[in-house]
PDB file of N, CA, C and O in Angstrom, chain B, residues numbered from 101:
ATOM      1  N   UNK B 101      24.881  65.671 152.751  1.00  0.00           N
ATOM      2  CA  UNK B 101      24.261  65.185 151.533  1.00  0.00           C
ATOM      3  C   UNK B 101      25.079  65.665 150.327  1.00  0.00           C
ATOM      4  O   UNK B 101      25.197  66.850 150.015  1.00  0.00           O
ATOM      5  N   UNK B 102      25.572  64.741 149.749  1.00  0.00           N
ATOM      6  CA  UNK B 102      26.290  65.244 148.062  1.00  0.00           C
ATOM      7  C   UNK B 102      25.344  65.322 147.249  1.00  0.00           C
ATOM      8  O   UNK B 102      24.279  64.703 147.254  1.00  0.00           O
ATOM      9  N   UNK B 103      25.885  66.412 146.236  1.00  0.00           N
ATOM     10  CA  UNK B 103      25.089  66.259 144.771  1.00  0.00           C
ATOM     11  C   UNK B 103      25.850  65.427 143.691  1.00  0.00           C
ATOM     12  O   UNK B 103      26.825  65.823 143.053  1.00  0.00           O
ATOM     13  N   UNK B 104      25.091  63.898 143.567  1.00  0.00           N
ATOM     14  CA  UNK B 104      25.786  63.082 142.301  1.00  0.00           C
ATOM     15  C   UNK B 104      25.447  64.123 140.794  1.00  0.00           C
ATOM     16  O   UNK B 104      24.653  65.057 140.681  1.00  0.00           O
ATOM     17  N   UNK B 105      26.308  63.574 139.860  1.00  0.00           N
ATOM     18  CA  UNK B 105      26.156  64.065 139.307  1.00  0.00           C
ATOM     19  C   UNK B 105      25.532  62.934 137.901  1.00  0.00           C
ATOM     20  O   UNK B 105      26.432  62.101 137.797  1.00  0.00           O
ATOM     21  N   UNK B 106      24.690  62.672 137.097  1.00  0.00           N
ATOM     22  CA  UNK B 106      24.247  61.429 136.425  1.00  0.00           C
ATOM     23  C   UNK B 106      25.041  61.288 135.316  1.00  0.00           C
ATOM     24  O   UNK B 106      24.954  62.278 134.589  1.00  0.00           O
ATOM     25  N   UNK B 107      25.971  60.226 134.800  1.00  0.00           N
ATOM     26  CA  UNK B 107      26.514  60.255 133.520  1.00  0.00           C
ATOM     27  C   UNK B 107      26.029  58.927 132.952  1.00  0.00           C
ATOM     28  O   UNK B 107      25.805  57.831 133.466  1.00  0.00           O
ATOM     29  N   UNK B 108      25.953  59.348 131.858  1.00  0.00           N
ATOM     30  CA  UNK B 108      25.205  57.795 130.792  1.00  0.00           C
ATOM     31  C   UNK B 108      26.870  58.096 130.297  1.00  0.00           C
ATOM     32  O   UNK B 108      27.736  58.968 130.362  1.00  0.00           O
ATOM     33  N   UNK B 109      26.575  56.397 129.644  1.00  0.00           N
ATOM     34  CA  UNK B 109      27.577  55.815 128.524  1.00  0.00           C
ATOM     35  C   UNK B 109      26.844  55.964 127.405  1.00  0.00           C
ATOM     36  O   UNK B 109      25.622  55.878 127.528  1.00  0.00           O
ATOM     37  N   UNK B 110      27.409  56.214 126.104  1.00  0.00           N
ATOM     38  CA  UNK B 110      26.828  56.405 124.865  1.00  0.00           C
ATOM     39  C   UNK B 110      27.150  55.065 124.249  1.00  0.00           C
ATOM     40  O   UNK B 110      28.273  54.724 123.878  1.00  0.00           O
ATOM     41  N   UNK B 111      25.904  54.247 124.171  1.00  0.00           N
ATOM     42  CA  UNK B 111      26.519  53.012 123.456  1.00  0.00           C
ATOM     43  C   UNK B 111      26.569  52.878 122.021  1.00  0.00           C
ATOM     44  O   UNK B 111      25.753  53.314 121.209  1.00  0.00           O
ATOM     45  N   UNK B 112      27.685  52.183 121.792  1.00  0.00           N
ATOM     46  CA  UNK B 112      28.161  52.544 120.038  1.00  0.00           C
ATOM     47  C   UNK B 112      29.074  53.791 120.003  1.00  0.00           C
ATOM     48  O   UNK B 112      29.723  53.974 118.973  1.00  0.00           O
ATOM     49  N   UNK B 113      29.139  54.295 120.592  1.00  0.00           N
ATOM     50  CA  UNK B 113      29.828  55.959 120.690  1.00  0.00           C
ATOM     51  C   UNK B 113      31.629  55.633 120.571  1.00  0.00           C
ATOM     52  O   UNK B 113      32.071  54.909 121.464  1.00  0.00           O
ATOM     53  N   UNK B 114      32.061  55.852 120.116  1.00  0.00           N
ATOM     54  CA  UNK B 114      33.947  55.678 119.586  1.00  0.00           C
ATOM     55  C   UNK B 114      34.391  57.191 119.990  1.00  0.00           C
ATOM     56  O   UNK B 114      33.619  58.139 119.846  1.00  0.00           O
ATOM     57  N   UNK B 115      35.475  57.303 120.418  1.00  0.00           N
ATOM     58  CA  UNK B 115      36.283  58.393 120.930  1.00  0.00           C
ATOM     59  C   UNK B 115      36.612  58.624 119.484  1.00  0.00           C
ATOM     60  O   UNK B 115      36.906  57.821 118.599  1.00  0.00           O
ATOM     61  N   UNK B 116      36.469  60.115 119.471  1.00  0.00           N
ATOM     62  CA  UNK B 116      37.505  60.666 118.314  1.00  0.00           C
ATOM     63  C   UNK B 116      39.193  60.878 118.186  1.00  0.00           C
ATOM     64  O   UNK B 116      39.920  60.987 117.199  1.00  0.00           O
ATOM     65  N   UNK B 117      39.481  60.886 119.686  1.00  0.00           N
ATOM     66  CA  UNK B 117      40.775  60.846 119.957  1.00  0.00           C
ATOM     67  C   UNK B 117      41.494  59.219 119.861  1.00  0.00           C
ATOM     68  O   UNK B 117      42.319  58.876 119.014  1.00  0.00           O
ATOM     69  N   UNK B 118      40.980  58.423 120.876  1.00  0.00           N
ATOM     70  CA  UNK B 118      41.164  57.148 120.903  1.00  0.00           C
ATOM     71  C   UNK B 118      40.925  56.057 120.182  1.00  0.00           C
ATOM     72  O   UNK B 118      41.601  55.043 120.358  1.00  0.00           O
ATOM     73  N   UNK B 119      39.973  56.113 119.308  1.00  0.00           N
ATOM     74  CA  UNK B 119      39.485  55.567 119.082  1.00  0.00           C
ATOM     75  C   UNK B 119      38.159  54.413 119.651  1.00  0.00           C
ATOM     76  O   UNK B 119      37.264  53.852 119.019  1.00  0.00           O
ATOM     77  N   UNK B 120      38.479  54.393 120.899  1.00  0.00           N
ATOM     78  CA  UNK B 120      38.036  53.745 121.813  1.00  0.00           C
ATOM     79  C   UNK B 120      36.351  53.603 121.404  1.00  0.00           C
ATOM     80  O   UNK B 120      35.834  54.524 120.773  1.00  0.00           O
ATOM     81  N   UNK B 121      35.441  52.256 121.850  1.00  0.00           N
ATOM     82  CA  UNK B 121      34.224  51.994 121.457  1.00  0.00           C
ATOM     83  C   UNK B 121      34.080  52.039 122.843  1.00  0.00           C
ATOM     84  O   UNK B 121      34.932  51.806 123.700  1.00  0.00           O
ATOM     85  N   UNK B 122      32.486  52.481 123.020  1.00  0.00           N
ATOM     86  CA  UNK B 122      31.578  52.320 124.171  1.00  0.00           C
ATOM     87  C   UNK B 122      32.817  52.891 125.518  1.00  0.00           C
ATOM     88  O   UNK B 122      33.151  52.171 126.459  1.00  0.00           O
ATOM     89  N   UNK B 123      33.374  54.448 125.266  1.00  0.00           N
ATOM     90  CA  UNK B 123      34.194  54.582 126.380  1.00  0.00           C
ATOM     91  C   UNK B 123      33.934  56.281 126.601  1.00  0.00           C
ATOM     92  O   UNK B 123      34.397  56.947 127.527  1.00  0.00           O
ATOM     93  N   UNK B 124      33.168  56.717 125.623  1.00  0.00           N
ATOM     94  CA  UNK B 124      32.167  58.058 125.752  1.00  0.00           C
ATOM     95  C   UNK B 124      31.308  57.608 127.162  1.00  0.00           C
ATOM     96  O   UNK B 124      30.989  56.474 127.520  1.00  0.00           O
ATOM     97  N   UNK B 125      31.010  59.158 127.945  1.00  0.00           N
ATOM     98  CA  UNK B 125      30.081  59.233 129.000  1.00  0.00           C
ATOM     99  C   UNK B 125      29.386  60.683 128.447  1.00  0.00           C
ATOM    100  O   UNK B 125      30.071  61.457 127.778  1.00  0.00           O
ATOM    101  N   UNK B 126      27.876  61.009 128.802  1.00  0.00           N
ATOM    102  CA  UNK B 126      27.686  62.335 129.013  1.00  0.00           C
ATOM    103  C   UNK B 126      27.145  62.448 130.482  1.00  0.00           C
ATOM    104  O   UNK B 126      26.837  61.579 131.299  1.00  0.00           O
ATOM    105  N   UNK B 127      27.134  64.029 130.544  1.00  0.00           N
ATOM    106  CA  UNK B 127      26.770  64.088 131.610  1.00  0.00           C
ATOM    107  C   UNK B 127      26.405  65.617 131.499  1.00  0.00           C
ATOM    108  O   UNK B 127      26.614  66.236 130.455  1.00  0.00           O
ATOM    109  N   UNK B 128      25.785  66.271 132.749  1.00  0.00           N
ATOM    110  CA  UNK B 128      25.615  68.239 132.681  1.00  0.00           C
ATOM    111  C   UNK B 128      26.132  68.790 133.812  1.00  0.00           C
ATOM    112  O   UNK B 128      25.678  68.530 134.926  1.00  0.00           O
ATOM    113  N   UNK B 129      27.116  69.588 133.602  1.00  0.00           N
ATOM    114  CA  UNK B 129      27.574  70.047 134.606  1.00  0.00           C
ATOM    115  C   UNK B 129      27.189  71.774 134.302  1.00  0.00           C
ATOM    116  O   UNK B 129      27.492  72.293 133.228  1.00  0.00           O
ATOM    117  N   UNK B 130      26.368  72.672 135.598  1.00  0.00           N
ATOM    118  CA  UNK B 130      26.138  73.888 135.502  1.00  0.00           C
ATOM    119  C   UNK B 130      25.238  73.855 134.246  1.00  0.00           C
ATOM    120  O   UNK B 130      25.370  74.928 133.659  1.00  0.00           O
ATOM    121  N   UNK B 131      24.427  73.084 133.649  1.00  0.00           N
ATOM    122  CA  UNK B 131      23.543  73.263 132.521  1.00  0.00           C
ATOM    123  C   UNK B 131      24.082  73.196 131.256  1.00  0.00           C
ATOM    124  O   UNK B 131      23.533  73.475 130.190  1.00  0.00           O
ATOM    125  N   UNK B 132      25.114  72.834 131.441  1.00  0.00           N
ATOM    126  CA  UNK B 132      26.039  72.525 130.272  1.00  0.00           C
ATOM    127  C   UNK B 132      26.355  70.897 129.740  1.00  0.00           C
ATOM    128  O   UNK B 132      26.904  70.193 130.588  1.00  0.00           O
ATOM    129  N   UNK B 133      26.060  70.267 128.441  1.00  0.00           N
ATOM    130  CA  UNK B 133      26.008  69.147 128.057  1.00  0.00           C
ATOM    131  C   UNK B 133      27.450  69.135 127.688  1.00  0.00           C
ATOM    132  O   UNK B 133      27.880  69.983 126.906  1.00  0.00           O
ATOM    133  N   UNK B 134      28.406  68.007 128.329  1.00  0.00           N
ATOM    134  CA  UNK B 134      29.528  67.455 128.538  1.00  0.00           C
ATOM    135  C   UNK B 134      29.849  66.019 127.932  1.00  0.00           C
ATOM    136  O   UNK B 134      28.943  65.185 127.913  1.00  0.00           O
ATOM    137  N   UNK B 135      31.104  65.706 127.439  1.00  0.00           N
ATOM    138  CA  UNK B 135      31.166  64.251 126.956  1.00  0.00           C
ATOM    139  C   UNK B 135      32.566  64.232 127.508  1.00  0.00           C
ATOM    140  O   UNK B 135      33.406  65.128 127.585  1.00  0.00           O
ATOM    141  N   UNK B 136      32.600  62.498 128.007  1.00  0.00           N
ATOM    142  CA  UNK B 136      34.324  62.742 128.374  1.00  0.00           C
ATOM    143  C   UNK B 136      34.771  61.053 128.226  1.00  0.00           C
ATOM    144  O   UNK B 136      33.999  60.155 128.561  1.00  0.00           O
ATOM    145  N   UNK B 137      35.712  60.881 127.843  1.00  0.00           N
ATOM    146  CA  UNK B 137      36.234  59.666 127.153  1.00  0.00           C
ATOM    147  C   UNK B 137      36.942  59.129 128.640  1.00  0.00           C
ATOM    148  O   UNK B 137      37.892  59.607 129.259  1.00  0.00           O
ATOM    149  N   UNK B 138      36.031  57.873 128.961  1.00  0.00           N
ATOM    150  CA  UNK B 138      36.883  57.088 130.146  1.00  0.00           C
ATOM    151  C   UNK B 138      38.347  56.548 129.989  1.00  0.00           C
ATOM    152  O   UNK B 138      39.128  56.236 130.888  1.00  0.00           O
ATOM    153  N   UNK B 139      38.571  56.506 128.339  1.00  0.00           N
ATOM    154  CA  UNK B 139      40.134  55.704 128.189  1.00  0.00           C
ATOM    155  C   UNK B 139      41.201  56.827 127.949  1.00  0.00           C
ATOM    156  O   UNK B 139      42.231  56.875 128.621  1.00  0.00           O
ATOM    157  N   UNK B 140      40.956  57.578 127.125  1.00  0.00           N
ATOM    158  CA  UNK B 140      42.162  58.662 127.258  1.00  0.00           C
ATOM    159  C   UNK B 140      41.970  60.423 127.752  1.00  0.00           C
ATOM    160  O   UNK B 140      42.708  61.379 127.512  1.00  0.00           O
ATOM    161  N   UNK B 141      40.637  60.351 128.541  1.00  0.00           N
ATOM    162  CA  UNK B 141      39.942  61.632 128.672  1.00  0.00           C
ATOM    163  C   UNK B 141      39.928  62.737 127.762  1.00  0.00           C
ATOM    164  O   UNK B 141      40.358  63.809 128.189  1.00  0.00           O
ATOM    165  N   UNK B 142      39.644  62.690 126.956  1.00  0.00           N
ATOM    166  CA  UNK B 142      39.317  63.430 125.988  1.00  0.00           C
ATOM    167  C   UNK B 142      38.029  64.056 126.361  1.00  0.00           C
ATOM    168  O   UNK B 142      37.106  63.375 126.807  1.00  0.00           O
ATOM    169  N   UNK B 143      37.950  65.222 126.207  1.00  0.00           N
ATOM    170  CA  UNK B 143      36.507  66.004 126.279  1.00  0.00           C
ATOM    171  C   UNK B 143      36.053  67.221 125.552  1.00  0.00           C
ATOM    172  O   UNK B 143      36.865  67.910 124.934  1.00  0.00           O
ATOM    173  N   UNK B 144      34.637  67.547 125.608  1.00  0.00           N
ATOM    174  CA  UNK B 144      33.945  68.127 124.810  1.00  0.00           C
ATOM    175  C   UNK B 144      32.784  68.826 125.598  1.00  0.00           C
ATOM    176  O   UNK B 144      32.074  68.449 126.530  1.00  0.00           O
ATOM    177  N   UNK B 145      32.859  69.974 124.880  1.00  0.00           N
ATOM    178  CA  UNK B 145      31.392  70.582 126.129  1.00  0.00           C
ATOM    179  C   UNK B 145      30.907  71.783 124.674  1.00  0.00           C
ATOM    180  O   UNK B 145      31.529  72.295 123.743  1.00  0.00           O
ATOM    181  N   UNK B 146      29.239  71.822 125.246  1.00  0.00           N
ATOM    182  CA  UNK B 146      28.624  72.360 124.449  1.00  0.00           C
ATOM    183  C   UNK B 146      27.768  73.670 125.107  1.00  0.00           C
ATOM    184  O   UNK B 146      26.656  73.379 125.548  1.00  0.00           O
ATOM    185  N   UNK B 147      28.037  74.575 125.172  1.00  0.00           N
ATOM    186  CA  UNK B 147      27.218  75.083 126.118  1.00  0.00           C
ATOM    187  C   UNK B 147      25.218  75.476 125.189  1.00  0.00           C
ATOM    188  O   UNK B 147      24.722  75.063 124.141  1.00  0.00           O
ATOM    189  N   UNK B 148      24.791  76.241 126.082  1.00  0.00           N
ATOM    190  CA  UNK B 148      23.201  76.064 125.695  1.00  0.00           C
ATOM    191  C   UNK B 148      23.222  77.322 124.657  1.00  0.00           C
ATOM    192  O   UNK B 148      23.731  78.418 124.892  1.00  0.00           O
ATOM    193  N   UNK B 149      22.480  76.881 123.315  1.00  0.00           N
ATOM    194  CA  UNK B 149      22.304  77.748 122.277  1.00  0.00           C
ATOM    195  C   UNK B 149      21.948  79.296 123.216  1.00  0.00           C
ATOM    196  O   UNK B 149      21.572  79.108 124.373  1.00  0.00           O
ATOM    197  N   UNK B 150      22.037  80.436 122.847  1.00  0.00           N
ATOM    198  CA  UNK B 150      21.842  81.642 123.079  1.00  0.00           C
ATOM    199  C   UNK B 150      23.115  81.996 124.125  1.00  0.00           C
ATOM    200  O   UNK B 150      23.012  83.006 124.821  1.00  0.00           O
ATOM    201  N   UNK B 151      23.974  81.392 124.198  1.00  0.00           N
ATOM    202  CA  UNK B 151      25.162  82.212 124.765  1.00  0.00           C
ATOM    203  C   UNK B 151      26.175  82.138 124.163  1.00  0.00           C
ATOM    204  O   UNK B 151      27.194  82.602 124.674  1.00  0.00           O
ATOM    205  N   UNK B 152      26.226  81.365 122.534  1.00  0.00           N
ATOM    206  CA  UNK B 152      27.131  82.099 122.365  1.00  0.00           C
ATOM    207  C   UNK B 152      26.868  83.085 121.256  1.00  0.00           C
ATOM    208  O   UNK B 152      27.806  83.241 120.473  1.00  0.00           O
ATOM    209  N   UNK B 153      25.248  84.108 120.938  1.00  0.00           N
ATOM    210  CA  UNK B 153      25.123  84.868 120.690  1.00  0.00           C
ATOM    211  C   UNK B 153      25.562  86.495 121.621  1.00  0.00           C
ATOM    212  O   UNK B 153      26.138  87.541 121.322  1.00  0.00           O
ATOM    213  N   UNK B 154      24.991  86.003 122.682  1.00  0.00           N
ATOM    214  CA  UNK B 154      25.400  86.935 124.137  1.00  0.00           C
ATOM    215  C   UNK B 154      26.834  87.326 123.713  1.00  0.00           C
ATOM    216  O   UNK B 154      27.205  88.374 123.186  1.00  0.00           O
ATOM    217  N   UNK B 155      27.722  85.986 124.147  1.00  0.00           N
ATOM    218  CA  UNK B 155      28.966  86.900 124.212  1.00  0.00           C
ATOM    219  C   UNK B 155      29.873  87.026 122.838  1.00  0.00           C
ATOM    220  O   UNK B 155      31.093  86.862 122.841  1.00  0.00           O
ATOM    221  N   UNK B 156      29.151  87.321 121.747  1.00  0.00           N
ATOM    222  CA  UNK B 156      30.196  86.998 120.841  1.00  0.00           C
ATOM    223  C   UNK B 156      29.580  88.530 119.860  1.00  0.00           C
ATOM    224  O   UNK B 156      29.869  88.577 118.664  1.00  0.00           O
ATOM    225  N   UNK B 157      28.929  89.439 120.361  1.00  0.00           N
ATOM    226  CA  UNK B 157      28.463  90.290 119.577  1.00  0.00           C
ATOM    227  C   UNK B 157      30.185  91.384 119.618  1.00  0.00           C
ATOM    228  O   UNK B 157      31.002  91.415 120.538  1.00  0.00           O
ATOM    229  N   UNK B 158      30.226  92.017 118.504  1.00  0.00           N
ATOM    230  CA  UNK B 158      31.074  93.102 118.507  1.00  0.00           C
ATOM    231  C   UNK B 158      32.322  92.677 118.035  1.00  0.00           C
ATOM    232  O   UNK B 158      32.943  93.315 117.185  1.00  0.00           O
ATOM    233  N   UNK B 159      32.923  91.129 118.784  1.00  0.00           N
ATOM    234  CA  UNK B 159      33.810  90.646 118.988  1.00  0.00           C
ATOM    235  C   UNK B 159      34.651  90.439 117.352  1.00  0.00           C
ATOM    236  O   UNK B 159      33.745  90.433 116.519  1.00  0.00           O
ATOM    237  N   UNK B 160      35.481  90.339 116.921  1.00  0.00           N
ATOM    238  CA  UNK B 160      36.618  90.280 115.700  1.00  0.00           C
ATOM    239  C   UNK B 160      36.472  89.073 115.551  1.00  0.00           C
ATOM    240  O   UNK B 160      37.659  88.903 115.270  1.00  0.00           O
ATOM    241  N   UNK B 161      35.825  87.502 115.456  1.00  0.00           N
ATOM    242  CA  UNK B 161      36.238  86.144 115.827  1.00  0.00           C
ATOM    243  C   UNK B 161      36.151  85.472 114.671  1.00  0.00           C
ATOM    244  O   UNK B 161      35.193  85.482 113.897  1.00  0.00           O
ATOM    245  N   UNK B 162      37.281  84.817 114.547  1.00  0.00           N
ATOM    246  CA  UNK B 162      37.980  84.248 113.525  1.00  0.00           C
ATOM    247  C   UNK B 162      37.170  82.632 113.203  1.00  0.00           C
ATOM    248  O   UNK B 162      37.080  82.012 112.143  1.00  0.00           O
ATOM    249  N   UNK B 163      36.813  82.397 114.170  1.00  0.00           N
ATOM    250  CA  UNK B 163      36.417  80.969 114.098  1.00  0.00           C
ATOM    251  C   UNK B 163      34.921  80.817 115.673  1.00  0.00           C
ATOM    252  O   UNK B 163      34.900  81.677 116.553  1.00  0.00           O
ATOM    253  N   UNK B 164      34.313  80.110 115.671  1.00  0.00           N
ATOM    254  CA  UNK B 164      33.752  79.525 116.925  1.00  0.00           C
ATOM    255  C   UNK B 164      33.558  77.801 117.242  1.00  0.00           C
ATOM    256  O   UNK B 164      32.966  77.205 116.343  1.00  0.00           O
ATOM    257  N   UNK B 165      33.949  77.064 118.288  1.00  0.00           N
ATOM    258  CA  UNK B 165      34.209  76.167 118.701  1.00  0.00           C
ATOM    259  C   UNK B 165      32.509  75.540 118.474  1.00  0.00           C
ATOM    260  O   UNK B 165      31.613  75.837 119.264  1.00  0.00           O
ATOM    261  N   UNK B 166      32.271  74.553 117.139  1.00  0.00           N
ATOM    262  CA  UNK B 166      30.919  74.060 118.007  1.00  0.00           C
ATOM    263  C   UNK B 166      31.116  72.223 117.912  1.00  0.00           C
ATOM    264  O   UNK B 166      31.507  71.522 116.979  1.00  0.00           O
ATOM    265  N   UNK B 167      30.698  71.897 119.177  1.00  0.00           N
ATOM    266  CA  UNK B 167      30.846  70.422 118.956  1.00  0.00           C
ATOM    267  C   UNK B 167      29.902  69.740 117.939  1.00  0.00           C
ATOM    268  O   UNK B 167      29.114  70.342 117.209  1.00  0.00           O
ATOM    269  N   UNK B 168      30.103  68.303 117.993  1.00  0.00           N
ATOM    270  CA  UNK B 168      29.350  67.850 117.115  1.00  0.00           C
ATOM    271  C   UNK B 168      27.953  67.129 117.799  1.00  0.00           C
ATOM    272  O   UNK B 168      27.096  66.628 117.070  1.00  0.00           O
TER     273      UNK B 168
END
């Protein structure tokens, strides 16, 4: 037995890289909300609010990655 994994298309959704219309997918991989561009794979991952309080205490960090 496999585990599928479910991805929607975002309709209306344009690649930021490609430009590309209606070529965004999401999907969750490990509880994590994912987007990935079918025409030039471009991707994006967001992980779940409260981790990146966890690991970012103490730390010197110049910047943090948040998608849109």
């Amino acid at each position: 037995m496999t585990n599928r994994q479910r991805k929607r298309f975002i309709a209306g959704a344009t690649c930021p890289k490609c430009k590309s219309l209606d070529s965004i997918m999401l999907y969750f991989e490990n509880n994590i909300e994912k987007l990935k561009c079918i025409k030039c794979d471009y991707a994006e991952s967001q992980a779940p609010n409260g981790v990146e309080n966890v690991s970012r205490n103490g730390e010197n960090v110049i910047g943090v990655f948040k998608p849109h």
